[in-house]
C-alpha positions as CSV (number, residue, x, y, z in Angstrom):
1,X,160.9,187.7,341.7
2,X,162.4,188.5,338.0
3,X,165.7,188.5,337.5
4,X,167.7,192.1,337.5
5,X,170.3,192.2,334.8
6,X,173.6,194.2,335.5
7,X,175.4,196.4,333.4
8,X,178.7,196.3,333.1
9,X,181.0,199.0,333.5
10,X,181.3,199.1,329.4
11,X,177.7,198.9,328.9
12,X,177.4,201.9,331.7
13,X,179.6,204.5,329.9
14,X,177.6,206.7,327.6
15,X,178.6,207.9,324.1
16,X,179.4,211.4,325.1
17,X,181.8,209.4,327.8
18,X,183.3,207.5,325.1
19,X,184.3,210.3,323.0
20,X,185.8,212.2,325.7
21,X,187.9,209.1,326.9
22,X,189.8,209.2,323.8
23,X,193.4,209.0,324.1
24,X,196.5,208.8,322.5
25,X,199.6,206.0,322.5
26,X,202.5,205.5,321.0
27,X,203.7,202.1,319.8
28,X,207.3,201.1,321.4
29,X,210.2,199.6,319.0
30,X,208.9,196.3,320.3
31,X,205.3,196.7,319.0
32,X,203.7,197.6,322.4
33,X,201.4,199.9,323.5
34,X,200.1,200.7,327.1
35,X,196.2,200.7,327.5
36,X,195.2,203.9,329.5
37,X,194.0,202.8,333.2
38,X,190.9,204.0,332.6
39,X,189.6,201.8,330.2
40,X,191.2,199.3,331.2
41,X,188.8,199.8,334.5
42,X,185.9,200.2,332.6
43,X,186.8,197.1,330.6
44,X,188.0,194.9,333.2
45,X,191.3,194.3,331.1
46,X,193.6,193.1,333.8
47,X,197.0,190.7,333.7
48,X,196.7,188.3,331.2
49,X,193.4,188.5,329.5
50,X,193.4,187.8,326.1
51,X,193.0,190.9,323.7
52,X,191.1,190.5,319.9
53,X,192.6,192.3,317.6
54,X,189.9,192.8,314.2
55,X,190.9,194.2,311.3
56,X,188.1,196.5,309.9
57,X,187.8,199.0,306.9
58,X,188.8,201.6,309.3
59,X,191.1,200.2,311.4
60,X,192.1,197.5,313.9
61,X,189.3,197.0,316.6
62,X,191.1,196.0,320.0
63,X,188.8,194.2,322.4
64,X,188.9,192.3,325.5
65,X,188.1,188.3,324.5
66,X,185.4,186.6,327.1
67,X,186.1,183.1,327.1
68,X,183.0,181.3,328.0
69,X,185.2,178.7,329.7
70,X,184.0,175.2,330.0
71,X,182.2,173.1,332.4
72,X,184.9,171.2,333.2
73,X,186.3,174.5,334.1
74,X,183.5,174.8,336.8
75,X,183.7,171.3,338.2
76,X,184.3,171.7,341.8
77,X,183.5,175.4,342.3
78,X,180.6,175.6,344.2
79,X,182.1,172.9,346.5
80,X,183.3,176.0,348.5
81,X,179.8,177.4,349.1
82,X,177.8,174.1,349.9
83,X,177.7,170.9,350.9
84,X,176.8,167.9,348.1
85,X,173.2,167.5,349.7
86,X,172.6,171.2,350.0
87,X,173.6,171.6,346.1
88,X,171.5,167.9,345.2
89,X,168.6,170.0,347.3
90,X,168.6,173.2,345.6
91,X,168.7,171.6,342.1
92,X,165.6,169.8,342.8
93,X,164.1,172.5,343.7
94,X,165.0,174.1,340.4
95,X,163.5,171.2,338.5
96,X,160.2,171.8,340.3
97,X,160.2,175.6,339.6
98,X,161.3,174.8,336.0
99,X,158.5,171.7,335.5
């Protein structure tokens, strides 16, 4: 069965969307702005993720910042899901699909 990938909400809005989300802020004595709710919906910005601000030709580019996160990060997390044996199965069985 291949594998579906899913869009993300980001990836989902069209150009003529984008344009028509535009919106205006003003930056507070403190150097803050407020990111309108919706995009902050369509890009999953939430409490505490970590915003990348680029400097560009044109102006400052504000993203939202993926960390990747590290394995270590992982270690334990499918512990909730399935037993050791049932994990140590399915691996095996992804070796043999994966020759």
């Amino acid at each position: 069965m291949p594998s579906r990938v899913k869009a993300t909400r980001a990836e989902a809005v069209s150009e003529e969307m984008i344009d028509g989300l535009a919106e205006y802020r003003r930056i507070t004595s403190k150097g803050q702005v407020t990111i309108p709710k919706v995009m902050r919906k369509i890009y999953n910005i939430t409490t505490h993720t970590k915003l990348e601000f680029a400097p560009r030709p044109e102006g400052i580019i504000i993203r939202p910042l993926r960390e990747k996160g590290s394995f270590r990060d992982l270690a334990g997390s499918a512990s909730t899901h399935w037993t050791v044996g049932e994990m140590l199965k399915r691996l095996d069985e992804l070796r043999e699909e994966n020759g």
